[in-house]
Backbone bond lengths (Angstrom), bond angles and torsions (degrees), N, CA, C in turn:
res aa  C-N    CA-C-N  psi(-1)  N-CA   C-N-CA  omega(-1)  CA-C   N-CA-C  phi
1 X - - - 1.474 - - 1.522 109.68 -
2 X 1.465 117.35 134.60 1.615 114.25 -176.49 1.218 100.11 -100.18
3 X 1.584 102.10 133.40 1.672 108.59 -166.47 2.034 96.26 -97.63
4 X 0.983 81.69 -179.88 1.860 101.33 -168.96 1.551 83.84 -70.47
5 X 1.469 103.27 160.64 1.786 125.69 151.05 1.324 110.07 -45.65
6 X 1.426 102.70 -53.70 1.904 108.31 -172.94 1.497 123.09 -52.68
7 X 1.237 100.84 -41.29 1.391 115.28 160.91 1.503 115.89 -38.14
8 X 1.025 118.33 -83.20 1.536 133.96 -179.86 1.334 117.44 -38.99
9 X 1.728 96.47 -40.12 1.866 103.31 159.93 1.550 130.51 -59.45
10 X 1.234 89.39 -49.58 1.531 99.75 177.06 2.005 108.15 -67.74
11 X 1.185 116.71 -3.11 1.424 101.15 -167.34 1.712 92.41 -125.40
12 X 1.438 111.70 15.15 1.173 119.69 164.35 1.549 113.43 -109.94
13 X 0.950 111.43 -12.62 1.839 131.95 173.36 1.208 101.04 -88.56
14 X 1.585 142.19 -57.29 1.053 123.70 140.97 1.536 144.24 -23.52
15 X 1.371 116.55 -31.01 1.563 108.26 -178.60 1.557 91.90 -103.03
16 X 1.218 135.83 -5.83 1.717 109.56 -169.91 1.854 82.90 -98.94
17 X 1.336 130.22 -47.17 1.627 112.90 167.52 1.294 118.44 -59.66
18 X 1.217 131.30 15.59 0.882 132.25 -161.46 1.658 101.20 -108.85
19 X 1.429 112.89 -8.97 1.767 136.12 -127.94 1.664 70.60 -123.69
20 X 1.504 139.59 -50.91 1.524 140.01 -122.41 1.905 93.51 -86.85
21 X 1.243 113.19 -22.94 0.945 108.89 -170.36 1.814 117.53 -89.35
22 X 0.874 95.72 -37.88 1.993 116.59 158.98 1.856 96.10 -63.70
23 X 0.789 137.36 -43.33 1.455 129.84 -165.78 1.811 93.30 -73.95
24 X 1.091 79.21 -82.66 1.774 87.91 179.91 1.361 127.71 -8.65
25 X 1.510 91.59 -59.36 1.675 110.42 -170.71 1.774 98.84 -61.32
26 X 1.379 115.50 -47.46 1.578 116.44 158.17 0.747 128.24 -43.37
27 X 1.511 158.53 -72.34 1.205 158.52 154.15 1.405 135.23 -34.66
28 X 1.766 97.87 -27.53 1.384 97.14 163.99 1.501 123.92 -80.82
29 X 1.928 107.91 -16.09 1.354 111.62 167.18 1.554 130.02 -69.40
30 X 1.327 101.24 -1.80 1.808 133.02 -164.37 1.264 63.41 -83.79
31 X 1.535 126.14 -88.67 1.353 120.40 -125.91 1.663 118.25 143.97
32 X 1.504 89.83 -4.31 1.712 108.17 175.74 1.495 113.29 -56.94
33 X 1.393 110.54 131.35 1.860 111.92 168.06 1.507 108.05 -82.19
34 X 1.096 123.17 132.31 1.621 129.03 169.09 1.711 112.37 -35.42
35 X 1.534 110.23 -46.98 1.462 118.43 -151.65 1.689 102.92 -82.03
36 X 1.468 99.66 -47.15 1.481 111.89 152.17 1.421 128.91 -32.77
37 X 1.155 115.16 -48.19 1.660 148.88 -177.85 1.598 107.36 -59.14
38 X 1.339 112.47 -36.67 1.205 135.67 -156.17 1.831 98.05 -99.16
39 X 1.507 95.07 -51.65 1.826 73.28 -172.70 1.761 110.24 -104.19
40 X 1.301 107.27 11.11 1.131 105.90 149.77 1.445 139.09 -82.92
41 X 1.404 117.28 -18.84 1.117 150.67 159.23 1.891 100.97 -57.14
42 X 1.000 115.22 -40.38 1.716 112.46 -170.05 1.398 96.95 -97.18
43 X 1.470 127.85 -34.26 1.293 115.62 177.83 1.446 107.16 -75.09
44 X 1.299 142.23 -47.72 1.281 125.17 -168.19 1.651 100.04 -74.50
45 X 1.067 139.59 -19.08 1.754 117.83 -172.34 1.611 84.94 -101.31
46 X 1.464 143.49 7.64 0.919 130.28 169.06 1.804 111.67 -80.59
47 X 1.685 97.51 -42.37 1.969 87.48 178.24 1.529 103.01 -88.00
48 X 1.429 127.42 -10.10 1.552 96.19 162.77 1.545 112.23 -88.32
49 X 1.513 136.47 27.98 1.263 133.37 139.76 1.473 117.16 -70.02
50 X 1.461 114.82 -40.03 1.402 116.02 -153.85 1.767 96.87 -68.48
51 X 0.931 124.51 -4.89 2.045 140.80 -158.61 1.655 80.23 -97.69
52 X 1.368 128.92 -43.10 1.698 109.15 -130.66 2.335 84.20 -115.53
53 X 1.273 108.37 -42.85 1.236 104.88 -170.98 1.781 117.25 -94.70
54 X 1.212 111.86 -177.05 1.396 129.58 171.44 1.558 108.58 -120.66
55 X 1.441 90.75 96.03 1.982 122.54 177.72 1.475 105.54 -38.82
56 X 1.022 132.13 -30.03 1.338 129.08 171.79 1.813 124.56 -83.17
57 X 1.260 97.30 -8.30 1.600 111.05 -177.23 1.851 103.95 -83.38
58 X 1.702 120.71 -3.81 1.306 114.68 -155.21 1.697 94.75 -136.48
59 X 1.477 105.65 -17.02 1.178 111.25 170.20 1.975 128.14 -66.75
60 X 1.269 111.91 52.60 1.672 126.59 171.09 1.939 99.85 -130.64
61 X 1.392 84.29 -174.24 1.715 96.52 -148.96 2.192 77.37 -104.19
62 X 1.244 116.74 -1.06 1.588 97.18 163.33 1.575 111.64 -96.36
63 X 0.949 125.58 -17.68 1.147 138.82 175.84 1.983 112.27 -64.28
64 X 1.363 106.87 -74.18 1.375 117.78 155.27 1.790 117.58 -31.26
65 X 1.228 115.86 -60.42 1.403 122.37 146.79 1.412 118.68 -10.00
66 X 1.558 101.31 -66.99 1.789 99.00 165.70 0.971 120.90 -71.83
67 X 0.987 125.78 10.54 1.582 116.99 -173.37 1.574 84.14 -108.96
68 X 1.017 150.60 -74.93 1.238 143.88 -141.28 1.580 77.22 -77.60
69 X 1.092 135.00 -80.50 2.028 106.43 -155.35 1.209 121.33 -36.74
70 X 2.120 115.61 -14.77 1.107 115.96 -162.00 1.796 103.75 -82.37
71 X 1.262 100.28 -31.17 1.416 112.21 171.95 1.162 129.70 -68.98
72 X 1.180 97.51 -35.12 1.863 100.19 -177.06 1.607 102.15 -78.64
73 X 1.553 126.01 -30.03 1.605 117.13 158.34 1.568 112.63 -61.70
74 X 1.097 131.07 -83.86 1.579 127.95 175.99 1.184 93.42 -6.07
75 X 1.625 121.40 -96.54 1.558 121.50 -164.08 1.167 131.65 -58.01
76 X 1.328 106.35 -19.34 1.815 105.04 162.77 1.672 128.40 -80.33
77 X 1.199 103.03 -15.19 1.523 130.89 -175.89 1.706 103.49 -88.38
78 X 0.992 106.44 -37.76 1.543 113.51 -173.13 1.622 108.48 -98.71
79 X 1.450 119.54 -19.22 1.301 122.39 -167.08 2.081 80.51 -81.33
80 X 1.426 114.22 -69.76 1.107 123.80 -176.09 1.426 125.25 -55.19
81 X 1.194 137.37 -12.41 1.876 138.39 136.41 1.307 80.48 -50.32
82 X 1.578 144.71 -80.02 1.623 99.38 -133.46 1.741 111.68 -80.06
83 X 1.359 96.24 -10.73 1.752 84.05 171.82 1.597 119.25 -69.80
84 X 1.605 96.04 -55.79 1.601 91.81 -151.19 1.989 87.36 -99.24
85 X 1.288 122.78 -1.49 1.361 88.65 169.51 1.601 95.50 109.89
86 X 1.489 91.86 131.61 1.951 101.00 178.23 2.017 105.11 -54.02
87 X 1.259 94.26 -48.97 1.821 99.77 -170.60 2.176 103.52 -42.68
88 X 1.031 103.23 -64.28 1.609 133.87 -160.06 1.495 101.40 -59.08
89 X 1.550 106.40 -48.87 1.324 114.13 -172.41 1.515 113.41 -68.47
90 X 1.231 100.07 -42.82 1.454 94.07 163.08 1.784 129.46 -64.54
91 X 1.206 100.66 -52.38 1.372 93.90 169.06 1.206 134.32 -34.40
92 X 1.586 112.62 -34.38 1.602 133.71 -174.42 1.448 110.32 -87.25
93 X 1.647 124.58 -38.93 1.070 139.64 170.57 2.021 115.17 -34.69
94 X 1.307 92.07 -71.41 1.686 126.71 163.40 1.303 103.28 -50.10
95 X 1.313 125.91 1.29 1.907 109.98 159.82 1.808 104.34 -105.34
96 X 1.370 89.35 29.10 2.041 95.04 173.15 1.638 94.85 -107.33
97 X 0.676 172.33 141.38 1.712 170.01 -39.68 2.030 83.75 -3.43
98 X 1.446 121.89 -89.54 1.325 105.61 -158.50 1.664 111.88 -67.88
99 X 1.563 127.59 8.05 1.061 112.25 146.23 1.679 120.44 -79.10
100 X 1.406 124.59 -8.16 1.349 115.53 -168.88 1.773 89.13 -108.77
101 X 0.761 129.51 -16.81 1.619 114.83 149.90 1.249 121.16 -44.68
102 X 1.194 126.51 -44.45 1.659 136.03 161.66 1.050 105.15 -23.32
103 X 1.833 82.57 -101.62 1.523 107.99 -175.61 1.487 129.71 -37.20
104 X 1.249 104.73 -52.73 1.248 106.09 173.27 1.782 141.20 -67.38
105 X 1.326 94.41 -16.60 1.709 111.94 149.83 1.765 118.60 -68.92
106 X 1.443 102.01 -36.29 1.764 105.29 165.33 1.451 113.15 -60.23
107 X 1.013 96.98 -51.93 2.130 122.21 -165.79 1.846 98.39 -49.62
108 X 1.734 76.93 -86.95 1.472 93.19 -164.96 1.742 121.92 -107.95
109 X 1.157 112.23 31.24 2.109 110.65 -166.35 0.973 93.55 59.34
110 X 1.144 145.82 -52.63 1.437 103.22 -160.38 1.557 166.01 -50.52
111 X 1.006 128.01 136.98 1.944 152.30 -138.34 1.494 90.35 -71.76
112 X 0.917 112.18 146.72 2.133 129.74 167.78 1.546 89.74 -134.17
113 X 1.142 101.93 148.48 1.564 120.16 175.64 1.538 101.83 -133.88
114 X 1.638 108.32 167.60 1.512 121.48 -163.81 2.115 90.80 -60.75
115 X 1.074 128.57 -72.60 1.309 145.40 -159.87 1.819 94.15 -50.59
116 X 0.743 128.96 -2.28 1.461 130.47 -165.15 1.898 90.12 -121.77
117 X 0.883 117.27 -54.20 1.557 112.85 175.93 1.093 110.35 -71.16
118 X 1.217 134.29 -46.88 1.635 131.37 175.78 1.572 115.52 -74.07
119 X 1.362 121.34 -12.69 1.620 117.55 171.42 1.816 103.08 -96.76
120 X 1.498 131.03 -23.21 1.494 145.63 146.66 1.810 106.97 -30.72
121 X 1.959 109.93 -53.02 1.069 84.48 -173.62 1.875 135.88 -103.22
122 X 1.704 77.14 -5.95 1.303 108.33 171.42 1.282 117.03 -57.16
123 X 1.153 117.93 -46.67 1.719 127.09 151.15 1.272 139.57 -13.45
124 X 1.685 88.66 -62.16 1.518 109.18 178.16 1.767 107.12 -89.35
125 X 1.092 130.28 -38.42 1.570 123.59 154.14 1.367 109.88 -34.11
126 X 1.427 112.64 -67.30 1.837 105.85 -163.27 1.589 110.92 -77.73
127 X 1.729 119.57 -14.96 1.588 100.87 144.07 1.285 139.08 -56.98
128 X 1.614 105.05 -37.30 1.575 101.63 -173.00 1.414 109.36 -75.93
129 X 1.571 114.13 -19.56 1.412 110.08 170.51 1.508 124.05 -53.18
130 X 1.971 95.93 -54.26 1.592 92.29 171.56 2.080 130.35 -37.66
131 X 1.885 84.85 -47.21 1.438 96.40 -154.81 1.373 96.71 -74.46
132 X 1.592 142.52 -10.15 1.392 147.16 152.53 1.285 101.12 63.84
133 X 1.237 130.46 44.19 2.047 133.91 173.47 1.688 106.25 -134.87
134 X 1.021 87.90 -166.98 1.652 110.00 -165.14 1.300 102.52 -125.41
135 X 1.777 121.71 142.95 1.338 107.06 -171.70 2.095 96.68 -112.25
136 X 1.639 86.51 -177.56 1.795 70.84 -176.57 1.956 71.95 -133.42
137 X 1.056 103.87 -156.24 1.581 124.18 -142.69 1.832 105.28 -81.68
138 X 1.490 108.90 -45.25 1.178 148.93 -144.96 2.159 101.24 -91.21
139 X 1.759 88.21 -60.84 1.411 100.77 173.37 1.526 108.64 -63.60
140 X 1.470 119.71 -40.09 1.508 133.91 -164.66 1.694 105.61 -46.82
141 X 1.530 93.42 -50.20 1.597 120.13 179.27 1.909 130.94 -59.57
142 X 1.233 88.72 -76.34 1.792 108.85 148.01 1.871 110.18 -6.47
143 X 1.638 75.52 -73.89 1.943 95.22 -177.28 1.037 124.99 -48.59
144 X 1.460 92.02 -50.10 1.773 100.94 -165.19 1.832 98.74 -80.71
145 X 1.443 118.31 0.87 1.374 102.12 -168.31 1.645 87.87 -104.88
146 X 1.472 112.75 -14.10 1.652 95.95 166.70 1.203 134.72 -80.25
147 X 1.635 100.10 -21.74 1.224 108.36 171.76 1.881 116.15 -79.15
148 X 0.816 124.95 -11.39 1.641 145.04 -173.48 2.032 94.03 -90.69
149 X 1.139 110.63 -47.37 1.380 99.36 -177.79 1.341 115.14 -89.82
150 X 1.346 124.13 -3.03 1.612 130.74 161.55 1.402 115.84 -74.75
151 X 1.565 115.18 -36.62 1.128 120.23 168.00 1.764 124.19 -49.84
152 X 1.332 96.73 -56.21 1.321 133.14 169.62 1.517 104.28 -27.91
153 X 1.225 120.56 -74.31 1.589 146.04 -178.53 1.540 86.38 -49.98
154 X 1.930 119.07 -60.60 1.537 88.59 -136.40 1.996 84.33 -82.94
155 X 0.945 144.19 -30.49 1.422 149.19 -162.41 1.265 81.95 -75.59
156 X 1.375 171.19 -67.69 1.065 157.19 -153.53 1.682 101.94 -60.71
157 X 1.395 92.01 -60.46 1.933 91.52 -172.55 1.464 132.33 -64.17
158 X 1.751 92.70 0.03 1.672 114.98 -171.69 2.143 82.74 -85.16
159 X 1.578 93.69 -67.16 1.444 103.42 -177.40 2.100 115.66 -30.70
160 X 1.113 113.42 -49.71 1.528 136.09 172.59 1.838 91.65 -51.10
161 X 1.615 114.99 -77.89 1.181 108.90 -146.03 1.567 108.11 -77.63
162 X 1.195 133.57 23.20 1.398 131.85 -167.47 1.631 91.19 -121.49
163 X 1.260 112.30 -38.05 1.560 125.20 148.43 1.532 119.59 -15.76
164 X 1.587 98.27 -67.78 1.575 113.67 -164.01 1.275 87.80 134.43
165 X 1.145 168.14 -31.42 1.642 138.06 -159.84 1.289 102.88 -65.48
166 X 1.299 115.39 143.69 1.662 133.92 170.26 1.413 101.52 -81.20
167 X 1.351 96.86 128.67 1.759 108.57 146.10 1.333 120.02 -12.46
168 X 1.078 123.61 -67.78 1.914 109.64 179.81 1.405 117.53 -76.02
169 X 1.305 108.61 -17.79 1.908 107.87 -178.44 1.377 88.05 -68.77
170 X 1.380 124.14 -46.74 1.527 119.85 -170.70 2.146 115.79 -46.90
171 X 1.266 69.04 -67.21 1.921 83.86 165.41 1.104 102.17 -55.86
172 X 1.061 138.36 -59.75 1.289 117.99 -170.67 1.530 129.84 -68.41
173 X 1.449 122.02 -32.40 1.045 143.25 167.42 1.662 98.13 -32.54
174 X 1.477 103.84 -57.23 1.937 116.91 -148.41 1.464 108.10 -83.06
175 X 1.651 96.55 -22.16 1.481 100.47 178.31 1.429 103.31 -69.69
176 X 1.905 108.05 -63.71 1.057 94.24 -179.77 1.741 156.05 -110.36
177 X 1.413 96.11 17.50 1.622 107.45 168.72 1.916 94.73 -95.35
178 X 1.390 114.42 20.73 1.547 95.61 164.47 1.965 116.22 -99.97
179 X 1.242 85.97 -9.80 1.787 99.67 -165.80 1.722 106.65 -60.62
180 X 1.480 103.00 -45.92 1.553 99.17 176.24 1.585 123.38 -75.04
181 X 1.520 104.46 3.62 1.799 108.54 173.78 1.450 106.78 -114.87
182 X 1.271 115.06 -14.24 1.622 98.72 172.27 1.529 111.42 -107.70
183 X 1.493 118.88 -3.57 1.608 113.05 168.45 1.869 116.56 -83.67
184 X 1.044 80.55 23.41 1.667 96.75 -177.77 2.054 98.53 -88.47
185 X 1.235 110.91 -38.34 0.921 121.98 174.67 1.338 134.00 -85.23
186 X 1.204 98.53 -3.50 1.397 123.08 176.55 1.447 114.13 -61.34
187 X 1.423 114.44 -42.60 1.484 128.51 163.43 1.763 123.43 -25.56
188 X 1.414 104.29 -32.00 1.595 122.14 -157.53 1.378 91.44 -111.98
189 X 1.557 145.03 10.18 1.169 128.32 -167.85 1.656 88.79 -143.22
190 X 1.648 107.11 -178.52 1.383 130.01 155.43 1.479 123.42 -121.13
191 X 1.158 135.13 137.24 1.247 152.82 -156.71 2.067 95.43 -103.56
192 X 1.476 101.85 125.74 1.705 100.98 179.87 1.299 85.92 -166.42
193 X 1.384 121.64 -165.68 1.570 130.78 -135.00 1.936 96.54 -107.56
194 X 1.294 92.66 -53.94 1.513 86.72 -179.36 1.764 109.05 -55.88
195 X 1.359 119.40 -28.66 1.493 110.53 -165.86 1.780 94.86 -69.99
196 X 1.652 115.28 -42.61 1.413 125.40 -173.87 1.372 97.75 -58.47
197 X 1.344 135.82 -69.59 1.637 123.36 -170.25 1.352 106.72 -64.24
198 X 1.155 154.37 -30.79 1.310 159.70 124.60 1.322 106.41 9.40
199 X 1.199 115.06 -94.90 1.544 144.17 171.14 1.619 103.04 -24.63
200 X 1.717 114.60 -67.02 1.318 123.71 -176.67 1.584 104.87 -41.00
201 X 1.273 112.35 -50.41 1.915 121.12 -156.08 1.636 93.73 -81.92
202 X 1.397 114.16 -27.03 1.720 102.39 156.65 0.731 145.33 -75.11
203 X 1.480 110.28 -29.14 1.632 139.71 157.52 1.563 110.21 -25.77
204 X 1.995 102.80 -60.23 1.450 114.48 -168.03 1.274 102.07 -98.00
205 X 1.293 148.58 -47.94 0.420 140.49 -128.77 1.792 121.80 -122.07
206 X 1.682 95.05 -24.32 1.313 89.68 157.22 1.572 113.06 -113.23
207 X 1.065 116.99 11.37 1.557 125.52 172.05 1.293 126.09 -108.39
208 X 1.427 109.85 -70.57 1.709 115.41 -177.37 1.618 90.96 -44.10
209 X 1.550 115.78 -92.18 1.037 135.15 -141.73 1.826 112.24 -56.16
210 X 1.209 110.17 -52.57 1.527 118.27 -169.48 1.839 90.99 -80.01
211 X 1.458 139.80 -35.29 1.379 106.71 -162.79 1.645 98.85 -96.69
212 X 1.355 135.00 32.47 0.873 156.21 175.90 1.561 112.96 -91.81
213 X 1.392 94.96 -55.90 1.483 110.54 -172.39 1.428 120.39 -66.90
214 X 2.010 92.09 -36.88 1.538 121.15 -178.67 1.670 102.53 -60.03
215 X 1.183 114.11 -61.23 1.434 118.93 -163.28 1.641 111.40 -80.39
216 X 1.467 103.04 -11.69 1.951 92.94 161.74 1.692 113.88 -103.77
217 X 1.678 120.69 -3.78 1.495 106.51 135.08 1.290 129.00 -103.43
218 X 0.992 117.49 27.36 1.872 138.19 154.65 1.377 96.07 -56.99
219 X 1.514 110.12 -70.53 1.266 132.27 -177.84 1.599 120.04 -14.24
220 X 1.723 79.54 -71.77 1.703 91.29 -163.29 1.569 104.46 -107.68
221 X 1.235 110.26 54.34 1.594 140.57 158.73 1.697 133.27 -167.58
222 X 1.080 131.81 -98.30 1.364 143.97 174.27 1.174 123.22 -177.60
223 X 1.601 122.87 157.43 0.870 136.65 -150.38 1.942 101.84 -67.47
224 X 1.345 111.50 -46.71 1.145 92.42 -169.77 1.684 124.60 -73.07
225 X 1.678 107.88 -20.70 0.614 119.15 -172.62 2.012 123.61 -64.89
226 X 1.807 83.07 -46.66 1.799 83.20 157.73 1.341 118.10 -53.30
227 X 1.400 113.79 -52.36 1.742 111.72 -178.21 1.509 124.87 -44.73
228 X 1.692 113.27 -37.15 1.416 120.99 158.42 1.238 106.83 -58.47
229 X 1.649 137.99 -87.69 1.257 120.66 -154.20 1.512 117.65 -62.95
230 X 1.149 128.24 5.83 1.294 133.87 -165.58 1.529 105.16 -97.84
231 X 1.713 109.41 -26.67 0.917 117.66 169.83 1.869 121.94 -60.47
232 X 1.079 98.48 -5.54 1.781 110.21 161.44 1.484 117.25 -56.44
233 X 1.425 135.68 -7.15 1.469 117.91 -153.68 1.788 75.69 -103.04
234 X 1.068 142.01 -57.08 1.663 113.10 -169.70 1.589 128.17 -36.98
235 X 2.317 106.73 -29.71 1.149 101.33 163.20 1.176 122.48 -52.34
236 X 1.697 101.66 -69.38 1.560 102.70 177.16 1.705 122.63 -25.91
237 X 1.137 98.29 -55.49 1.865 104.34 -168.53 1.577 91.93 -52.91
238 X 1.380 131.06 -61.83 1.433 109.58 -168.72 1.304 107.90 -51.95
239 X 1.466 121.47 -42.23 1.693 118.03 -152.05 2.148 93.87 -61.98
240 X 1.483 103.64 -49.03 1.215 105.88 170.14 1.741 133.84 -36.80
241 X 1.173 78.65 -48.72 2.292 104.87 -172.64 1.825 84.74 -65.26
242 X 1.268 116.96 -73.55 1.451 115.03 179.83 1.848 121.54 -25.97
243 X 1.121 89.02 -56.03 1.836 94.99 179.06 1.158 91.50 -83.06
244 X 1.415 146.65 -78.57 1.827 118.11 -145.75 1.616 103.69 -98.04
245 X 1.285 122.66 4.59 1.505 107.30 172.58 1.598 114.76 -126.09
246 X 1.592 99.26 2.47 1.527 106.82 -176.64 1.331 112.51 70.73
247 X 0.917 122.27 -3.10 1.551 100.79 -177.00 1.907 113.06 -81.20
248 X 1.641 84.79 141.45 1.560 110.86 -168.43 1.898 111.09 -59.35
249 X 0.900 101.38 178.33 1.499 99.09 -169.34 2.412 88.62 -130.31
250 X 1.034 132.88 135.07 1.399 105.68 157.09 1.445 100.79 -109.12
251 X 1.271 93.98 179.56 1.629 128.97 179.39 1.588 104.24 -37.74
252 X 1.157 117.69 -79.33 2.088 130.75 158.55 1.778 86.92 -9.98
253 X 1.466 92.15 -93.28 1.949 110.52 -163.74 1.983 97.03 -35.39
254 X 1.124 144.27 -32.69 1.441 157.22 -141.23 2.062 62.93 -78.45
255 X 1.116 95.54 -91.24 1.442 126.27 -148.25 1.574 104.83 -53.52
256 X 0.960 120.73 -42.90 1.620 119.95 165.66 1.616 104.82 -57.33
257 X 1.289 121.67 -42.76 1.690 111.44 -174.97 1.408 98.37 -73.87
258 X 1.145 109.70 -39.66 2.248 104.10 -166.89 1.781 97.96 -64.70
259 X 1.525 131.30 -27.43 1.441 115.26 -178.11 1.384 86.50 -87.43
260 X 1.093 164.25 -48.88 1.487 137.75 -131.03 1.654 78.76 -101.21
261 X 1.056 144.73 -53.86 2.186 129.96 164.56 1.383 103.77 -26.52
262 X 1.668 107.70 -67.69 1.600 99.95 178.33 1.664 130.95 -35.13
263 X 1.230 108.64 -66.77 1.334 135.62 158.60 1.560 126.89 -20.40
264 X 1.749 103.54 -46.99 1.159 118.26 -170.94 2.083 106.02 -98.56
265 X 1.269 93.73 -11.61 1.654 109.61 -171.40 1.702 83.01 -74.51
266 X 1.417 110.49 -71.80 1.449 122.38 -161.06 1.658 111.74 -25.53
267 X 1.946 96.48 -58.88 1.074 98.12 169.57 1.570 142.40 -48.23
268 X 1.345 90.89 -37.26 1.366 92.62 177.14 1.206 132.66 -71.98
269 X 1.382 109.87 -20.08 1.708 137.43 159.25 1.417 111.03 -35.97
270 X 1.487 95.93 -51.11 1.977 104.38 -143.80 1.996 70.15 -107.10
271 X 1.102 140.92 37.39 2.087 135.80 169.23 1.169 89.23 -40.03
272 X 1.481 106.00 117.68 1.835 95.23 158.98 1.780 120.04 -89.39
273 X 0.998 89.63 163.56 1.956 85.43 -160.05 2.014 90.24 -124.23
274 X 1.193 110.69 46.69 1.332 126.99 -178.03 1.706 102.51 -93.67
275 X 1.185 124.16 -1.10 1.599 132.56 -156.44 1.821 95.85 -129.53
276 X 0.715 88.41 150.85 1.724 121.12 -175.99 1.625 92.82 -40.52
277 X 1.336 110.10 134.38 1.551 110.73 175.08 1.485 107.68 -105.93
């Protein structure tokens, strides 16, 4: 079966976030601060916006909008790795597809079907398999509020682009109406080189490039549906961690990655082609 373009986008947005978690773990061994991490990350994909858009196209109070959901994910996402742990956080993250079923029935009408809720939860099963722990009350929360503010971002940016906002006003928007809500936090951290090259490789690499990709197979499907296949970058990150950090995969972890592939295959089967061609 020949799958959509969008497809291919979304499973290329998947492998460069897929990259953020291998970076991280580097930079934080440098000596990088998370919070640092965060608004350096919005300032550098913020001046390679100012090259690609027209500054006046982003200047309204929906636009700004993205910028603050964009912030309140960054910092909730990054506050919660250092509690509950790269493994966990993800797991919890990946229960945003059935938060953007919500939202996105508020937002924009849009339809969820049975195969879309049952590959949503299948997801989150074959993470917690990987991450093989026990949660306590505190972490449970954290998670689910990162995964709730990812939703947030992407059901908002679905809401924007059905609008008319382009793909880079979007990026650009998040890069840069997020800078004045996460340098607020800046107060509680220190600014040094690993957090700055850090920041830069998030800049491109988990911003420009992958929410680019995200929001032109957003396009030519739906919101939840990107949020499922997107849910691929924790594979990636292990397949990654394995080759440059060695770390082993067991038998358990085997079987938690082959249902959340399954899961994400299905979807891609049933691409809905309900989105702008």
């Amino acid at each position: 079966m020949h799958l959509k373009k969008g497809f291919y986008d979304l499973l290329l947005t998947s492998f460069l976030w897929g990259t953020i978690g291998i970076a991280t773990q580097f930079f934080y061994i440098q000596g990088a601060n998370p919070y640092s991490l965060v608004l350096f990350r919005s300032i550098s994909s913020a001046i390679i916006s100012f090259f690609i858009i027209k500054i006046r196209n982003i200047l309204n109070l929906k636009q700004i909008i993205l910028g603050l959901f964009a912030a309140a994910f960054y910092e909730t996402y990054i506050y919660t790795i250092t509690i509950d742990g790269a493994a966990l956080s993800a797991v919890l993250l990946y229960t945003a597809p059935l938060w953007v079923f919500m939202l996105s029935k508020l937002l924009v009408k849009e339809s969820t079907n049975a195969i879309k809720i049952i590959s949503s939860i299948c997801i989150v099963i074959g993470l917690y398999i990987i991450y093989e722990g026990t949660l306590n009350l505190m972490e449970t929360l954290l998670g689910l509020m990162s995964g709730f503010t990812y939703a947030l971002l992407v059901s908002y940016s679905r809401y924007l682009q059905i609008r008319g906002s382009k793909e880079w006003e979007m990026i650009a928007s998040q890069s840069i109406w997020s800078i004045p809500f996460v340098i607020i936090l800046e107060i509680f951290s220190k600014i040094n080189l690993p957090s700055i090259f850090g920041g830069i490789y998030l800049g491109i690499f988990a911003t420009i490039l992958p929410y680019f990709f995200f929001y032109r197979g957003m396009k030519k499907s739906d919101s939840g549906t990107a949020t499922i296949i997107s849910a691929l970058e924790p594979v990636f990150t292990i397949i990654l961690a394995y080759i440059f950090l060695k770390e082993s995969l067991n038998f358990v972890q085997f079987i938690g990655t082959i249902i959340i592939l399954i899961s994400v295959i299905i979807n891609g089967m049933t691409f809905s082609t309900s989105g702008s061609n």
